[in-house]
C-alpha positions as CSV (number, residue, x, y, z in Angstrom):
1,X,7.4,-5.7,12.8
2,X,4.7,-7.5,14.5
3,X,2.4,-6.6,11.7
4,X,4.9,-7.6,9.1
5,X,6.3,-4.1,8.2
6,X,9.9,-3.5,7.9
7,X,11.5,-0.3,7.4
8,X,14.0,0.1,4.5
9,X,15.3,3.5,2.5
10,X,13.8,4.2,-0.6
11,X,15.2,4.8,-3.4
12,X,14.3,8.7,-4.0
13,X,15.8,12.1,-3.2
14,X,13.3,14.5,-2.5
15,X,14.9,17.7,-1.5
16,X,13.5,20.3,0.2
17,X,12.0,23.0,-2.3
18,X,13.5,21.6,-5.1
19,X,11.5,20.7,-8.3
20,X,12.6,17.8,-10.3
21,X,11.5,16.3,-13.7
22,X,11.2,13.0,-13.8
23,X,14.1,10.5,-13.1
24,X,14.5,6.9,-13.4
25,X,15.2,5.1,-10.1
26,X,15.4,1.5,-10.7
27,X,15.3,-0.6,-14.6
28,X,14.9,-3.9,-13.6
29,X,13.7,-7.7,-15.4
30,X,11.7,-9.7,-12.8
31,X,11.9,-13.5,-13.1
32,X,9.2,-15.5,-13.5
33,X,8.9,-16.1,-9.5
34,X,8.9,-12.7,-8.8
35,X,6.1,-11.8,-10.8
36,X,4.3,-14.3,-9.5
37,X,4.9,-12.6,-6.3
38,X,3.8,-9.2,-7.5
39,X,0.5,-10.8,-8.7
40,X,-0.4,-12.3,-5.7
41,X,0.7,-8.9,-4.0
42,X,-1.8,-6.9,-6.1
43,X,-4.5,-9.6,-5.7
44,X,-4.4,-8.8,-1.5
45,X,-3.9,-5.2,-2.2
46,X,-0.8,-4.6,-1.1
47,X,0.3,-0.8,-0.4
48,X,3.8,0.7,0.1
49,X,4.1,3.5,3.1
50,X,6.5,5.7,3.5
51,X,7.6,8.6,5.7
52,X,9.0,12.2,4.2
53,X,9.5,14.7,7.1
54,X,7.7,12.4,9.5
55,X,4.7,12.4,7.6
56,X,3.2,9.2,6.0
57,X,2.8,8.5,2.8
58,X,0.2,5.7,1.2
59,X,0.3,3.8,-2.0
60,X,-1.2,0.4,-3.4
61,X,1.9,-1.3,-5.9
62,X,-0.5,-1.9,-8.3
63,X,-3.8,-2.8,-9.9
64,X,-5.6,-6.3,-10.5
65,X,-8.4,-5.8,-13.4
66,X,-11.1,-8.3,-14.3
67,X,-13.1,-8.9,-17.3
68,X,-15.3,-11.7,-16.6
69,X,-15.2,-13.9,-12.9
70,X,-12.6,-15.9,-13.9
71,X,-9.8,-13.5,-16.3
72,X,-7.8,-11.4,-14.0
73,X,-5.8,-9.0,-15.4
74,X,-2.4,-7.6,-13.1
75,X,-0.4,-4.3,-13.4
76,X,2.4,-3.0,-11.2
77,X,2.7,1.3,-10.9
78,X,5.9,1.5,-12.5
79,X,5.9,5.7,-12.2
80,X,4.7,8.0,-8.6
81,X,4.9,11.2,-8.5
82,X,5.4,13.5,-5.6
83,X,3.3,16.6,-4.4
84,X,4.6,18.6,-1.4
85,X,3.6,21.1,0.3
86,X,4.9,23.6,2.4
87,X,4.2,26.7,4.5
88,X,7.4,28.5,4.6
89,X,9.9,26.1,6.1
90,X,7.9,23.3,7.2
91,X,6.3,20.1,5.0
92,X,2.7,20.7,5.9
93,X,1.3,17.8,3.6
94,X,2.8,15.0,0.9
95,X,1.2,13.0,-1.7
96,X,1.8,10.6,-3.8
97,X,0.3,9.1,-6.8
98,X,0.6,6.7,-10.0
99,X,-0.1,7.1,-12.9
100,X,-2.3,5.1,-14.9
101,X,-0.8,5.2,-18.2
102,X,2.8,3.9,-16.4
103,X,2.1,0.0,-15.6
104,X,3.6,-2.8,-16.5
105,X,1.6,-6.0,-17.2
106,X,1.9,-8.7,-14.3
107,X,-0.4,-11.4,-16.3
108,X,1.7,-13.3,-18.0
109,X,2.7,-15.1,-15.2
110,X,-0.2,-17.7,-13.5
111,X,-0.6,-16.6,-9.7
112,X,0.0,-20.1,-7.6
């Protein structure tokens, strides 16, 4: 807490040795002060972690792209997927990435 983490529940069920197709977790319209948030939280590289099986899990929320010095561009992952790993019944290793073709556009919005 000191370091300004806080714990919460996600929203996903990963189940043991079960493979899933994709799901939708959360459909959401952001106002305009909460993408102003997420821009600034892409700016300082802001990562999520999490914790499956005691075992943590890194990822930034998005990605800021720039053209020139002064044209910033922000995107927020919108999609992760999972990889796990096991060795018969134990999680031995978890992953988790975005994927680049899943982001929604932050830009529109001016960063104060």
């Amino acid at each position: 807490m000191l370091n300004g983490d806080r714990l919460v529940s996600a929203p996903y069920k990963l189940n043991f040795r079960l493979d899933r197709e994709s799901q939708v977790v959360c459909r959401r319209n952001l106002t305009r002060k909460e993408v102003a948030l997420f821009q600034t939280a892409v700016a300082k590289d802001y990562y999520l972690q999490m914790y499956y099986d005691d075992l943590p899990i890194w990822q930034f929320i998005g990605v800021a792209q720039t053209n020139n010095v002064d044209t910033f561009k922000y995107y927020l992952f919108t999609k992760v997927h999972f990889d796990i790993f096991y060795s018969r019944d134990h999680v031995i290793e978890i992953n988790m990435s975005s994927d680049s073709s899943n982001l929604a556009d932050l830009t529109e919005v001016k960063v104060i």
